[in-house]
C-alpha positions as CSV (number, residue, x, y, z in Angstrom):
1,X,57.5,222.4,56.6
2,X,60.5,222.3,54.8
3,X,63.7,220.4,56.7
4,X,66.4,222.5,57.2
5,X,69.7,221.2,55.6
6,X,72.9,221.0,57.3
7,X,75.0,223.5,57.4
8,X,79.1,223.2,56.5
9,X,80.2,223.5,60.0
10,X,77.4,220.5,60.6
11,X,79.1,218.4,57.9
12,X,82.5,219.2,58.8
13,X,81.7,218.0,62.9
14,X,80.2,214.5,61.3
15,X,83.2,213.8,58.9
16,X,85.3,214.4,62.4
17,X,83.4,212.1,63.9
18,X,83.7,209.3,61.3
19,X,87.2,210.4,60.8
20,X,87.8,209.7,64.7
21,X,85.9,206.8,64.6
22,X,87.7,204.7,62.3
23,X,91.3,205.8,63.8
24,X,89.9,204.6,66.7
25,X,88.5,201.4,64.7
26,X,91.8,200.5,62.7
27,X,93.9,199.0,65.3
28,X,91.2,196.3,66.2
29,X,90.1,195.7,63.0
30,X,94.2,194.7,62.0
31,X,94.6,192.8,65.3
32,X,91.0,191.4,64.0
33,X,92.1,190.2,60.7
34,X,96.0,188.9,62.3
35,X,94.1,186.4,64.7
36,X,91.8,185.1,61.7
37,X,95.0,184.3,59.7
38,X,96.6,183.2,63.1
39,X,93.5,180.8,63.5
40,X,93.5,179.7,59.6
41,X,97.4,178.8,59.6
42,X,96.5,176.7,62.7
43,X,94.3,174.6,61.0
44,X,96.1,174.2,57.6
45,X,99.2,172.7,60.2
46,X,96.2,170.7,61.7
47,X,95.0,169.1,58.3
48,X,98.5,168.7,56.9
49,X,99.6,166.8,60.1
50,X,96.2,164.3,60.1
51,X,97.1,164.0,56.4
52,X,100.8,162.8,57.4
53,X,99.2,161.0,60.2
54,X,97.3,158.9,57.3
55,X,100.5,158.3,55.7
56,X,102.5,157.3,58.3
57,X,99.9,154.7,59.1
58,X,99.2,152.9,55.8
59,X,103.7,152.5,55.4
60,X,103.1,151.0,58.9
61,X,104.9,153.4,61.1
62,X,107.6,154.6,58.5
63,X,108.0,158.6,58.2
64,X,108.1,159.2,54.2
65,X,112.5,158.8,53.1
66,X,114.6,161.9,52.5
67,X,114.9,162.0,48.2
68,X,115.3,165.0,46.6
69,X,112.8,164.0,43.4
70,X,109.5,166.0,42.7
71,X,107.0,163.0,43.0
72,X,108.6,161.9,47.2
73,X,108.4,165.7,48.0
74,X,106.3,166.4,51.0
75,X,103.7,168.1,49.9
76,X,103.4,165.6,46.8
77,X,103.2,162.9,48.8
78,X,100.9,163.8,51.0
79,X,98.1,165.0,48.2
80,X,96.9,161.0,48.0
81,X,95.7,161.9,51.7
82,X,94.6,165.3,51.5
83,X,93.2,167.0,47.9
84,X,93.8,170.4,49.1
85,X,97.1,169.9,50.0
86,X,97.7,172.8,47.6
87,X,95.4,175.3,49.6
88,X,96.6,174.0,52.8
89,X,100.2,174.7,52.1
90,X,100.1,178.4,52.2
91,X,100.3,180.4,55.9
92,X,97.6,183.5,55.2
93,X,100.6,185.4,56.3
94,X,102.9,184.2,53.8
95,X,100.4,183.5,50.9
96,X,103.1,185.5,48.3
97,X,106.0,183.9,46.6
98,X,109.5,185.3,47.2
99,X,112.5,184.7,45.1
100,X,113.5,180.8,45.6
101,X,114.0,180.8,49.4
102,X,110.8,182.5,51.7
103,X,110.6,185.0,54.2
104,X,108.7,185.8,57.4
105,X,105.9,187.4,54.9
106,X,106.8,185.3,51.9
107,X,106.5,181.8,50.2
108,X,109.3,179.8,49.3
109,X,109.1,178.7,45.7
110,X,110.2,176.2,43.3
111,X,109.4,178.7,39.9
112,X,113.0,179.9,39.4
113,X,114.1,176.2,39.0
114,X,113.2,174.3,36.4
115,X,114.0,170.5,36.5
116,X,114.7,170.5,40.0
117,X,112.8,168.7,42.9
118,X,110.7,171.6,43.3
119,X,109.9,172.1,39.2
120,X,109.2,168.9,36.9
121,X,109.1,171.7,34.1
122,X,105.1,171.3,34.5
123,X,104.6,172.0,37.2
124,X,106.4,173.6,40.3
125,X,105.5,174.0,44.4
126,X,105.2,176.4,46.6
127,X,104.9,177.1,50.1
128,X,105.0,178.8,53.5
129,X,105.3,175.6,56.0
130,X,108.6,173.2,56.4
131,X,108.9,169.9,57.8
132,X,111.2,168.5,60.8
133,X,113.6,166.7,58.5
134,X,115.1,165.1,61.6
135,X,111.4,162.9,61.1
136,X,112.8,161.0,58.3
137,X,114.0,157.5,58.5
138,X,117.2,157.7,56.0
139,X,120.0,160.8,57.2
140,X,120.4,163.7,55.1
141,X,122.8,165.3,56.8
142,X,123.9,165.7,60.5
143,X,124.0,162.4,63.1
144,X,122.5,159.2,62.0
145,X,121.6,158.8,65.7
146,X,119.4,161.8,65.8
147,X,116.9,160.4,63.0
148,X,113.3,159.5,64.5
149,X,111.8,157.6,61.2
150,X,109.2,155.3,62.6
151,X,106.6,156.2,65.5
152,X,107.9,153.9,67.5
153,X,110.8,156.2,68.1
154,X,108.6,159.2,69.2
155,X,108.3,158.6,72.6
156,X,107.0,162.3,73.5
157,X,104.6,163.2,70.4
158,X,103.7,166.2,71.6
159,X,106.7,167.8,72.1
160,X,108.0,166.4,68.4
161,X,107.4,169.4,65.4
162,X,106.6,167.8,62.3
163,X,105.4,171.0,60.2
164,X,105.7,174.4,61.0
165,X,105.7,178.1,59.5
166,X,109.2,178.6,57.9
167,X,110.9,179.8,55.0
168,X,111.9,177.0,53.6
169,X,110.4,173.3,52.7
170,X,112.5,171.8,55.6
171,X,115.4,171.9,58.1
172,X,117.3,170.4,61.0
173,X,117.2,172.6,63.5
174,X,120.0,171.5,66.5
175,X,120.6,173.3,69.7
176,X,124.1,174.3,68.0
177,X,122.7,176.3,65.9
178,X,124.5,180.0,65.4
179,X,122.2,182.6,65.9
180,X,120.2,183.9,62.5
181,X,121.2,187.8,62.2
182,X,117.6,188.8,62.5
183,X,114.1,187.1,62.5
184,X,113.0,187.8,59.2
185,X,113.9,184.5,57.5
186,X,117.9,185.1,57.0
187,X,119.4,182.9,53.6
188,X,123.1,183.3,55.5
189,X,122.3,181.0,58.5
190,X,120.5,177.5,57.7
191,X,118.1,175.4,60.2
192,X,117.4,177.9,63.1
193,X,117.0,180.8,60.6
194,X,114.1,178.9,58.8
195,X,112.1,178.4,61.8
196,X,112.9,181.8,63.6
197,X,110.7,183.8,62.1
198,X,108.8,186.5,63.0
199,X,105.6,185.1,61.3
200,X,102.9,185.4,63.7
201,X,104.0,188.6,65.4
202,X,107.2,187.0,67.4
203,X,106.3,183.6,67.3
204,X,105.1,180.6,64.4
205,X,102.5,177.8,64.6
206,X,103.3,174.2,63.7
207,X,102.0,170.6,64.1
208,X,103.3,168.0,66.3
209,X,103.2,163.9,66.0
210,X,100.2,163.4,68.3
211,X,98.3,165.4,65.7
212,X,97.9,169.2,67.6
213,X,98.8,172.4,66.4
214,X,99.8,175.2,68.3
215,X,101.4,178.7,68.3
216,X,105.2,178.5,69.3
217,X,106.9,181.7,70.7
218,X,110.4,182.0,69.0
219,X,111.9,181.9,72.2
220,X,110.7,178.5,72.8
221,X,111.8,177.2,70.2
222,X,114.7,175.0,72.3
223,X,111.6,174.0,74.4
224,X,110.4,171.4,71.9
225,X,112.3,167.7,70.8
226,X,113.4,168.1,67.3
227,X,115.9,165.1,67.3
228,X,116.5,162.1,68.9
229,X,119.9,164.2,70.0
230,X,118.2,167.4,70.5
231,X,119.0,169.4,74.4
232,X,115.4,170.3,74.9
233,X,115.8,173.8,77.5
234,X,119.4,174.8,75.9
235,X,120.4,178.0,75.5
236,X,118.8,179.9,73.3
237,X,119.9,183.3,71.1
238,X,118.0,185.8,69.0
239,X,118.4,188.9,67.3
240,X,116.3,191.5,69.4
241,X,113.4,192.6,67.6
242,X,110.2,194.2,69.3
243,X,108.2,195.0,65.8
244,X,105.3,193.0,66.2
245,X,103.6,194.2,62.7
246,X,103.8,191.0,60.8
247,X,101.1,188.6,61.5
């Protein structure tokens, strides 16, 4: 006996109901896929830090000096310790180059500048993580006093940032700090604005000197030592923002 086919109000009532279910399906699957690249950005901050760990270690407690050449960037420097250094430097939710300077969705980039630190005309870097430059041993700028540069100056490792999400290759972040005019990764306002970023919904991961990684709500972000001079618990003001859709 024949099977009798469906008819067009049949088909119409099952394309509703797959239609329905993947409305209903889309929100967790995107919250699915922010996690993973929550997770994965984690454990790139993990590796880099036991890769600056290694570092540290073999110049005998020295944090790597503050020179603005190609071969003592970070990221160059660190390759002898890690060989994926290159795969590792890129946040899942920042895996895109921007324009020079990064974003909360973008990487910052070395292409547009030839001859620079970031560009030996070869070759040029890229990224979506910056490092504490308050960890170096030699000032670049701000209070000689504030410099950690050897581990024997970390008395609190875990509450001591070395690399985090950001949208540039470094800064020194102080509790003076204006106030970036949003939390998207603002060019105007340097140090706080290149941490403050709305990365991971409203908050960024990063790696600390006792070799965790965690997630960091921006409004936290006075809760952790980044200098020697640093007012852990002061004050702390951001632009409002309640979209969560980055990630």
């Amino acid at each position: 006996m024949r099977r009798k086919a469906f008819t067009l109000v049949e088909l119409l009532v099952v394309v509703s109901i797959i239609s329905l279910l993947l409305l209903l399906l889309t929100p967790s699957l995107a919250r699915a896929r922010k996690m993973t690249r929550n997770v994965s950005c984690r454990s790139n901050l993990h590796q880099i830090q036991l890769a600056m760990t290694q570092y540290v270690q073999a110049a005998k407690g020295d944090v790597f000096r503050y020179y603005l050449t190609f071969d003592t960037f970070w990221v160059n420097l660190l390759r002898r310790f890690n060989g994926n250094i290159d795969d590792l430097r890129l946040c899942p939710s920042a895996a895109k180059e921007g324009s020079g300077v990064g974003s909360f969705c973008t990487a910052w980039t070395g292409r547009y500048s030839p001859g620079s630190w970031m560009n030996n005309n070869t070759r040029f870097i890229y990224g979506s993580y910056g490092f504490n430059a308050w960890l170096h041993p030699n000032p670049g700028r701000g209070p000689q006093e504030y410099y950690f540069g050897q581990l024997d100056k970390i008395r609190t490792p875990n509450m001591v940032p070395a690399y985090l999400d950001a949208n540039w290759v470094d800064g020194w972040l102080d509790h003076t700090d204006p106030p970036p005019p949003d939390r998207r990764g603002s060019t105007t306002v340097p140090n706080l604005a290149r941490f403050a970023i709305k990365r991971h919904g409203q908050s960024i991961n990063g790696s600390f000197m006792d070799g965790s990684a965690r997630n960091i709500p921006l409004d936290d972000l006075f809760q952790i030592q980044w200098s020697l001079g640093f007012q852990v618990g002061a004050p702390l003001i951001l632009p409002p923002d309640n979209d969560d859709s980055s990630g």
